[in-house]
N, C-alpha and C positions, 0 to 999 in steps of 0.2 A: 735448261737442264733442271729435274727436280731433285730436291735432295731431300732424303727420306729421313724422319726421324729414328734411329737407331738404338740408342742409349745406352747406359750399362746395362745389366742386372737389375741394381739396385734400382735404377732409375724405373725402369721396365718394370718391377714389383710395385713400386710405388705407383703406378700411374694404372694397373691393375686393383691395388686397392682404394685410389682415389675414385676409380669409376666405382666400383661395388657402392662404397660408402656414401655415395653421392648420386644415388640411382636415381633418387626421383627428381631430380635436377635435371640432369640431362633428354629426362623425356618431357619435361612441360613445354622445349619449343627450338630450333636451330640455333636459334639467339643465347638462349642459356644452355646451351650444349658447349656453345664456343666461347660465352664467358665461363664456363666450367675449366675446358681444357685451357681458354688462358693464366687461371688461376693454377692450375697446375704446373704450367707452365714458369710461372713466376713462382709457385715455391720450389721447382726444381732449378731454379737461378738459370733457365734455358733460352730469355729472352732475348728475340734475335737472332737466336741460331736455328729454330726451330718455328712453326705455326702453328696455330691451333688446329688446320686441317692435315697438316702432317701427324700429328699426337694423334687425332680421330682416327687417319689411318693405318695406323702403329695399334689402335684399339679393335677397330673394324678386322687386320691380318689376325691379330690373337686370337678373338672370337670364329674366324674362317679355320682356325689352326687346331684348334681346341675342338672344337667339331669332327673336324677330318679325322682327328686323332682317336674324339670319344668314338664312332661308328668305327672308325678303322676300313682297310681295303681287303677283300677277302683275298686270301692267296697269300699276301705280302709278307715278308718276311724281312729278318734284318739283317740275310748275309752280307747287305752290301753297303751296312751303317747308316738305315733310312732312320729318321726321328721317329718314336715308337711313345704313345701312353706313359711308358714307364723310362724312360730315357729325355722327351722334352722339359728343358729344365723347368717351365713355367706351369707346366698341365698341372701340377696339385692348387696352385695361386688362381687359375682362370677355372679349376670344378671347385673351388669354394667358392665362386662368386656365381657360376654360370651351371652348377652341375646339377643343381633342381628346378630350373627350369621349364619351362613345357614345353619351350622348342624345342629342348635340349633329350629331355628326357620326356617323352609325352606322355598324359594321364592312358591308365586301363581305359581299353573299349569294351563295354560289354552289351550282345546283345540285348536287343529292347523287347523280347519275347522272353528271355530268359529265367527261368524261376530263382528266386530269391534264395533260396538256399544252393542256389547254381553258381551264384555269383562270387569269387574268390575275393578274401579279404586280405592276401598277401600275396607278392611274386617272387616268393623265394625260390631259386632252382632247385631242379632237381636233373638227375639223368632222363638224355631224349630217351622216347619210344619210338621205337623204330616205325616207320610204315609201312603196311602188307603189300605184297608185291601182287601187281594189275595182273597177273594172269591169271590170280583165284579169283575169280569173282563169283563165284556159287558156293564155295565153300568160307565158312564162317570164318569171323579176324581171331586171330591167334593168342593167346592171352597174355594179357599186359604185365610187365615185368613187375615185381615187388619189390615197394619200394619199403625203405627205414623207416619213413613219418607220414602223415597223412600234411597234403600241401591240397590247400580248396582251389588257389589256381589250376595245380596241374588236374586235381579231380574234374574242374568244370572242360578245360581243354580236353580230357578225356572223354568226356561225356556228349561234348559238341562232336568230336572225332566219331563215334561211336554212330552218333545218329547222323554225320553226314555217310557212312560207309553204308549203313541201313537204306538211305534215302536213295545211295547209288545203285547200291543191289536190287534194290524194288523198278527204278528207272532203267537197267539192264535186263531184268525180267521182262519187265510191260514192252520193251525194243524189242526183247528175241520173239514175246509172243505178236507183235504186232507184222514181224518180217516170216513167221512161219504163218500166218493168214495169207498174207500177201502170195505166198509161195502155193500154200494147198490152192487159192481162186484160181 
């Protein structure tokens, strides 16, 4: 039977900032990962009751948790008391340690064709724009809602949008005219 390291709160905060503060510990090698959490261990007066592979996995569930939590499930809802972002007690302690990350949150991708004044120097939101509905495809995209502020992200999103709808109309053209050859031979 295994038994899981649980802890209090307090315990569970604590072992959440001992890993922050002690990052580059834990990644130089298994060995000092697990004299880490033993030393945790021992200032939390847990010796014996607890392992250092149990703590690791009490650290490994948070990190799984915190994750699920930052993306979220689309649809989900909390009629039925599911732990939410703004409800698990630990989510603000694991995005101060884990919330700039780059697994966590990954750098902008931006094409490598891209012109330089193309490229957004912020992702602040703004309101979606909606997308034209596939049955126009010869008639031109509809014009884009106005916004408050000028945002360089959403302008260059716009702009990629714009030239992929161009890129589809032209490749619908050269299909209708390539199937009405076909037809007149």
């Amino acid at each position: 039977m295994t038994v899981y390291f649980t802890g209090s709160q307090a315990q569970t905060r604590r072992l959440i900032r001992f890993r922050a503060d002690n990052e580059p510990r834990f990644l130089k090698s298994k060995a000092s990962a697990k004299q880490q959490w033993q030393a945790l261990i021992s200032e939390l007066e847990l010796e014996g009751k607890v392992s250092s592979q149990q703590v690791s996995k009490k650290w490994e569930n948070l990190k799984k948790r915190y994750k699920e939590l930052k993306t979220g499930k689309s649809g989900a809802g909390t009629d039925a008391g599911e732990v939410t972002a703004t409800n698990w007690q630990y989510y603000k302690d694991m995005h101060e340690v884990l919330g700039a990350r780059p697994c966590i949150d990954p750098p902008l991708l931006v094409d490598a064709g891209a012109e330089e004044e193309d490229i957004p120097t912020t992702m602040d939101t703004v309101e979606p724009i909606p997308s034209p509905s596939p049955s126009s495809s010869s008639s031109p995209p509809p014009p884009l809602p106005k916004r408050r502020k000028s945002d360089p992200f959403m302008d260059f999103l716009e702009k990629e949008s714009m030239k992929e709808e161009e890129r589809h109309r032209e490749t619908q053209h050269n299909t209708d005219r390539f199937y009405h050859c076909l037809s007149a031979c």
